[in-house]
Every structure is written in structure tokens, then in C-alpha cells.
C-alpha positions as CSV (number, residue, x, y, z in Angstrom):
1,X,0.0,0.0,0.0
2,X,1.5,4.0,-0.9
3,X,0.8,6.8,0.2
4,X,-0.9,7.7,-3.1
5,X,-3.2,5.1,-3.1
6,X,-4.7,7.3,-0.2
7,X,-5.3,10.7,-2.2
8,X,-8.5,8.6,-4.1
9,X,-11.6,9.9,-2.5
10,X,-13.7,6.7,-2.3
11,X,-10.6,5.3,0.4
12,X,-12.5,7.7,2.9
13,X,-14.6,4.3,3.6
14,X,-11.1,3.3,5.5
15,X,-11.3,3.5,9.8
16,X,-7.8,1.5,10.6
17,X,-5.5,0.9,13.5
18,X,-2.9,3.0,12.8
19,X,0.6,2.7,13.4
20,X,4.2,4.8,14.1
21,X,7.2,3.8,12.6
22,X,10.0,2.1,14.5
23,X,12.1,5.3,14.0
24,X,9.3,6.8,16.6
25,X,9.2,4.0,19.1
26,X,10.1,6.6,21.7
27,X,7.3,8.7,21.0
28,X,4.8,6.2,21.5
29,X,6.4,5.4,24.7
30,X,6.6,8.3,25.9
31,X,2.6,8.9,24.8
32,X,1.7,6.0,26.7
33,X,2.9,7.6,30.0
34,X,1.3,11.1,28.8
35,X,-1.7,9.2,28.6
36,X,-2.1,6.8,31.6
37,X,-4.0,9.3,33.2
38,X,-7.7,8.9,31.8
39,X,-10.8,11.0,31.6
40,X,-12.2,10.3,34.7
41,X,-8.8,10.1,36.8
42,X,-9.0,6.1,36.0
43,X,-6.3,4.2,35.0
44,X,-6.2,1.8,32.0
45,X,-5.5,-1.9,33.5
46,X,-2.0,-2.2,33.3
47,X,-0.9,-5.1,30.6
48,X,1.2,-7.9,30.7
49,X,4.6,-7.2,29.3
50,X,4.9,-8.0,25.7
51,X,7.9,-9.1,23.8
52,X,9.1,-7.7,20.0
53,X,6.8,-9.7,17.2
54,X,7.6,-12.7,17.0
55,X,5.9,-12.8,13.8
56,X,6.5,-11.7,10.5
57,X,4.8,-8.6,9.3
58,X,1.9,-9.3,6.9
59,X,1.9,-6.1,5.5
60,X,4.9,-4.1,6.2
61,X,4.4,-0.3,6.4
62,X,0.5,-0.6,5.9
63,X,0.4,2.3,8.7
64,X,2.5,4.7,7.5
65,X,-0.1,7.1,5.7
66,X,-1.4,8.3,8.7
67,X,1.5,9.4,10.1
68,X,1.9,12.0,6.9
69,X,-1.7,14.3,8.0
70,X,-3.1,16.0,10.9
71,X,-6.1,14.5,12.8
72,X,-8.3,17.3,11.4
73,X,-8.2,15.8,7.9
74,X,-9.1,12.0,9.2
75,X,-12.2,13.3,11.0
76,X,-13.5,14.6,7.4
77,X,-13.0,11.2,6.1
78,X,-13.9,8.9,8.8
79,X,-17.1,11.4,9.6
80,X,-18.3,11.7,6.1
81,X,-21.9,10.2,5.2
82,X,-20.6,9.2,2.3
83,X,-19.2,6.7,4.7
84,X,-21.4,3.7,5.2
85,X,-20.2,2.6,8.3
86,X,-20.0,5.9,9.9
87,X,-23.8,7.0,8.1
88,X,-25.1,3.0,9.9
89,X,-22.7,3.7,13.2
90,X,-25.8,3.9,14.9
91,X,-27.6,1.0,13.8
92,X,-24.3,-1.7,14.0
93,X,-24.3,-0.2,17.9
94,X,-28.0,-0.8,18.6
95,X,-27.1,-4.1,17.0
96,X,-23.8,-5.1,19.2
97,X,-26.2,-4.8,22.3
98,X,-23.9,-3.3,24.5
99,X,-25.4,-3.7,28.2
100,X,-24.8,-1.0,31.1
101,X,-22.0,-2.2,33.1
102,X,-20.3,-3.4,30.2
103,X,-16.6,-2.7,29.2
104,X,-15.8,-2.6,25.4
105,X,-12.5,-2.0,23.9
106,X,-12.9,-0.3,20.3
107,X,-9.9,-1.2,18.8
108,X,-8.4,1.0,15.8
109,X,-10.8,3.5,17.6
110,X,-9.1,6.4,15.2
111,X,-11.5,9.8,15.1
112,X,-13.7,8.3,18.2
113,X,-17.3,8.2,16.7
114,X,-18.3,4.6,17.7
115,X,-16.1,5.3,21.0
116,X,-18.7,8.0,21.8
117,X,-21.7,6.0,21.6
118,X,-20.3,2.9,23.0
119,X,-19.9,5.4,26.0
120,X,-23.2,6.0,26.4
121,X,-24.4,2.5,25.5
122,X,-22.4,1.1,28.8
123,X,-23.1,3.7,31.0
124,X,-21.2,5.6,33.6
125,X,-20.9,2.2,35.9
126,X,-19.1,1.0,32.1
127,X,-16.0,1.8,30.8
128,X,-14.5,2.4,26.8
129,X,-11.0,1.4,26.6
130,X,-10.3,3.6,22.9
131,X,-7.3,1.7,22.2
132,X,-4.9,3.0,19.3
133,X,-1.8,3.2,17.9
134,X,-1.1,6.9,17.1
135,X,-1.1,8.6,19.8
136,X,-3.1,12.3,18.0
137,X,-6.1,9.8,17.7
138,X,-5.9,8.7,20.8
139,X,-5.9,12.7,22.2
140,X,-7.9,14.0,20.3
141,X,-10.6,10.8,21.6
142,X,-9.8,12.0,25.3
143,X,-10.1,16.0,24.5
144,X,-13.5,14.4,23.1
145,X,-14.4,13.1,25.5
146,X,-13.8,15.5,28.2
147,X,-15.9,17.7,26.0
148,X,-18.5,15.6,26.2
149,X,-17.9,14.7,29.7
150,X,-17.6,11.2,29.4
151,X,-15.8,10.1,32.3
152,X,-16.3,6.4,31.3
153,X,-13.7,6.9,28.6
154,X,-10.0,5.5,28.4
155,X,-7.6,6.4,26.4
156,X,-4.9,3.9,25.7
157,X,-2.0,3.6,23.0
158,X,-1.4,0.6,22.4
159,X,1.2,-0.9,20.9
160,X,1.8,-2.8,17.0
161,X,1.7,-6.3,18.1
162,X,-0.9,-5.5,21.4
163,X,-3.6,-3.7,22.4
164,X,-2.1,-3.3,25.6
165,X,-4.8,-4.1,28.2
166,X,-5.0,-6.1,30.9
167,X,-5.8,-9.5,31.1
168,X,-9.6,-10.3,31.5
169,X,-10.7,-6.6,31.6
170,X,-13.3,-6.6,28.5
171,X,-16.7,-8.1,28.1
172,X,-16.5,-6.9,24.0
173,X,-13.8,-6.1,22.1
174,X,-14.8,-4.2,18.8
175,X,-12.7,-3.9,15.5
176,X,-13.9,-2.3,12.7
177,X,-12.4,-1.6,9.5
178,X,-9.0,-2.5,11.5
179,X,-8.5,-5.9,11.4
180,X,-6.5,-5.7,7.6
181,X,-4.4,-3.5,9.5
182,X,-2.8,-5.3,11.6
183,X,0.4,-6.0,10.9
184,X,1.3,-9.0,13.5
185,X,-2.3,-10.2,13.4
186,X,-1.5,-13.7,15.5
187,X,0.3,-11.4,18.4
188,X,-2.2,-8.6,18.6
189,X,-5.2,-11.6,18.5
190,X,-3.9,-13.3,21.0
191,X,-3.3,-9.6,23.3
192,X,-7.3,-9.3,22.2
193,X,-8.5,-13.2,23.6
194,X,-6.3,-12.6,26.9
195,X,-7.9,-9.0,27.4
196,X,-11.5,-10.5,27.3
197,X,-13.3,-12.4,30.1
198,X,-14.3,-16.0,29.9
199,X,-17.5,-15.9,27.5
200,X,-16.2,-13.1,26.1
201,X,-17.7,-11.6,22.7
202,X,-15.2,-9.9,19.7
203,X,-17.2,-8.1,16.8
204,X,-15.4,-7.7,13.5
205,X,-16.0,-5.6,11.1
206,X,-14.3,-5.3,7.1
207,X,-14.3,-4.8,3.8
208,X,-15.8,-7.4,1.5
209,X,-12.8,-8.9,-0.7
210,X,-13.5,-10.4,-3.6
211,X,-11.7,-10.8,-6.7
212,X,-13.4,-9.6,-10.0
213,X,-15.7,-7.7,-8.1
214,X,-14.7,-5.2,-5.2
215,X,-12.6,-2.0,-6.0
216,X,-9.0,-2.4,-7.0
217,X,-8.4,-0.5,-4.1
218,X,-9.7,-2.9,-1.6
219,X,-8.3,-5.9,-3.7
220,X,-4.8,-4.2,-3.3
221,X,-5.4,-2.6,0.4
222,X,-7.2,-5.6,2.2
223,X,-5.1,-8.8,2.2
224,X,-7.6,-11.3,3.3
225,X,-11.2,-11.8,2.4
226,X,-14.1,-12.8,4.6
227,X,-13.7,-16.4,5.1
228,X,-9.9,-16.3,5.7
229,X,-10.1,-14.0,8.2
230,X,-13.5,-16.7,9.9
231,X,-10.5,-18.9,9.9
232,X,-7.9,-17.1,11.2
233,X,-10.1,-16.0,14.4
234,X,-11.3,-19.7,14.8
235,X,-7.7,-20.3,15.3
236,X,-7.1,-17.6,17.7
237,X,-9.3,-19.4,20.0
238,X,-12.9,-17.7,19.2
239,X,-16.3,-19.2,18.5
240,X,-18.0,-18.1,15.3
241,X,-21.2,-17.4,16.8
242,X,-23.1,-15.1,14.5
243,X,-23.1,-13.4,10.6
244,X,-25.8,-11.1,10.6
245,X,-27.4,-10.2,6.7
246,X,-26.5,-6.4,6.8
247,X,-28.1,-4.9,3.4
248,X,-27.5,-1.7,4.5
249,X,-23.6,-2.0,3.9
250,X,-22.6,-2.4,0.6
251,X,-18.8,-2.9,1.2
252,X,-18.5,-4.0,4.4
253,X,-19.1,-7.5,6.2
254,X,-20.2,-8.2,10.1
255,X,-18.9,-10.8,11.9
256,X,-19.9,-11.9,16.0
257,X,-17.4,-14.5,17.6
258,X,-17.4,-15.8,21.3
259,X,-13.7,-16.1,22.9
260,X,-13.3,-20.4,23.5
């Protein structure tokens, strides 16, 4: 994927996990301490320790674009209703069923839109863990929310190969648009199943890919289609529990598993 390949307008239906370079490895550390201290005076669990990727990259440098523009021009992007899953953001959260109580992790969480109503789904006794990799989405989620006063929200920068929370600490984790970008997908899975409780329920979210007929874009951007990526999750250790018929996305797919 290049940087041009970003400049077409119809890539606005993009909402990714995005990541620094290893030249800025510092920064992000030094964002994660910046950031420890939440919304609501909370701390985010603290995570296990995680070791370099042990994996190979499955799409090096996939991130890099959005380390080249301000936040400002993501949010006219990711918020456009041109958009479908930003224009049905309100339907797929009625759908997830989010209880009060509940704490989600939205994962790739970039401008904050489903962060904010996640919020609100679970509740002040809930908690939001907006978990991502660049650290200006991850402020410019906590400046939101203190707007908003939403003292249920955590900010948390996680990290390339882990989403950095801790162990059993999430009832739903939520990736939408994201899961193509990760690049260690088998280390950052498994950070996802040990951040979930027993029974736990991970929605995901993507673009349909299939040869001959989705965009050239996706076909270059997306590297695995819908039934690869079942698989790989069913290997991860979830439960394929649901596929809802969604005609109101066109180029998007929904997918409900249960953490085994």
C-alpha cells in the first residue's frame, strides 16, 4: 500500500488501526505515560509485558499514511456520510447490544465516533477502553471526551503487536475496519482473547474482498477476504457465533465471535 493510493476519495470508507514507525518508538512510549491518566482520573489496567513480534509482518508499512496528515483531515473522512459505516454507526451499535456495566475495547478506535456512543451504550458504571496506535487519535478521543464529559472513557496507545490491556478486563472487544491492518495479526489476537473475560464476545467488522468484483483498491489494500479471516479467528481461540445479513452495507461485512 503507498501513500498515493490514499489521495483517491472513495478510500474515505477506510477506519484502521494505525501505526508509528520504529524510528518513533520513543514517541509512543513516551505517549503511553502522557496518557495513563484517563478521563475520569481512571487508569487503564495495566498489561502484561509484551515481547518484539515474534511474527512476520503481513503487510509491512501498511500504517504509514497516517502518520503523513493532521487529525483534522481524518475526521472529514472517517465522519463523512458518504461513509457507510460511519452513516449506519448507529444501527451496528443498537445491533452489538452493548449492556450498562459493560466494558468494550474499540480497537483502531481512530476519530472516536463509535467510542462516543459505545460510552453512552455502557453507561457511567461502564467503561470504553479507545485503544490505538497513534497517539493524535488517541488525544484527540480524550479531549472528546472531556468535551463531552464522558468520564467512562480510556484512552490507551497501544502498541503494534498488542492492544495493551490487561488481562480479562473486556466483556466486548470491537474492531472495525482494522483488522486488515494489523500487521502482526496472530500477536495482537492473541493480546485481544487474553484482554476478554471468559465468554467473552469480539465483533469484526471489514471490507468485502473479492476478486473480479470489489474495488481495485480494496483488492490491493485488504489482504484477506471474509472467510480467511473466519479462519484465522477460529484459530485464535474464538467461537464463530453469529453473521448477521446487513443490506445496509454495501462494502462492508459483520462478523460476532465468542472467545473459547
Amino acid at each position: 500500500m503507498t501513500i498515493r493510493a490514499f489521495q483517491d476519495p472513495h478510500h474515505m470508507n477506510e477506519r484502521r488501526l494505525t501505526s508509528p514507525n520504529r524510528r518513533r518508538g520513543h514517541l509512543v512510549f513516551a505517549a503511553i505515560v502522557a496518557l495513563a491518566t484517563t478521563v475520569g482520573g481512571c487508569l487503564a489496567p495495566r498489561a502484561a509485558e509484551v515481547s518484539p513480534p515474534r511474527e512476520k509482518s503481513v503487510k509491512p508499512g501498511i500504517n504509514d499514511p497516517y502518520l503523513t496528515e493532521p487529525v483534522e483531515t481524518w475526521v472529514a473522512r472517517f465522519e463523512a456520510e458518504s461513509r457507510e459505516i460511519y452513516r449506519e454507526r448507529e444501527r451496528l451499535t443498537a445491533w452489538i447490544g452493548l449492556k450498562e456495566g459493560q466494558h468494550v475495547a474499540d480497537i483502531g478506535a481512530g476519530t472516536g465516533f463509535f467510542t462516543l456512543l459505545f460510552s453512552r451504550a455502557v453507561g457511567s458504571s461502564g467503561k470504553v477502553y479507545a485503544v490505538d496506535l497513534m497517539p493524535g487519535f488517541v488525544e484527540h478521543i480524550r479531549l472528546l471526551a472531556e468535551h463531552e464529559r464522558l468520564a467512562n472513557v480510556v484512552p490507551v496507545v497501544c502498541k503494534e503487536d498488542s492492544v495493551e490491556l490487561a488481562p480479562q478486563s473486556i466483556d466486548v472487544a470491537f474492531i472495525c475496519d482494522t483488522y486488515h491492518h494489523f500487521e502482526y495479526p496472530r500477536s495482537t489476537m492473541a493480546s485481544i482473547r487474553s484482554a476478554l473475560r471468559p465468554g467473552g464476545q469480539l465483533i469484526i467488522i471489514d471490507f468485502i474482498r473479492i476478486p473480479g468484483v470489489s474495488r481495485d483498491w480494496i483488492l490491493d489494500h485488504v489482504r484477506a477476504g471474509r472467510e480467511e479471516v473466519i479462519a484465522e479467528v477460529k484459530s485464535d481461540g474464538f467461537t464463530l457465533i453469529e453473521t448477521p445479513d446487513t443490506p445496509y452495507l454495501e462494502e462492508n461485512y459483520v462478523l460476532r465471535f465468542r472467545k473459547r
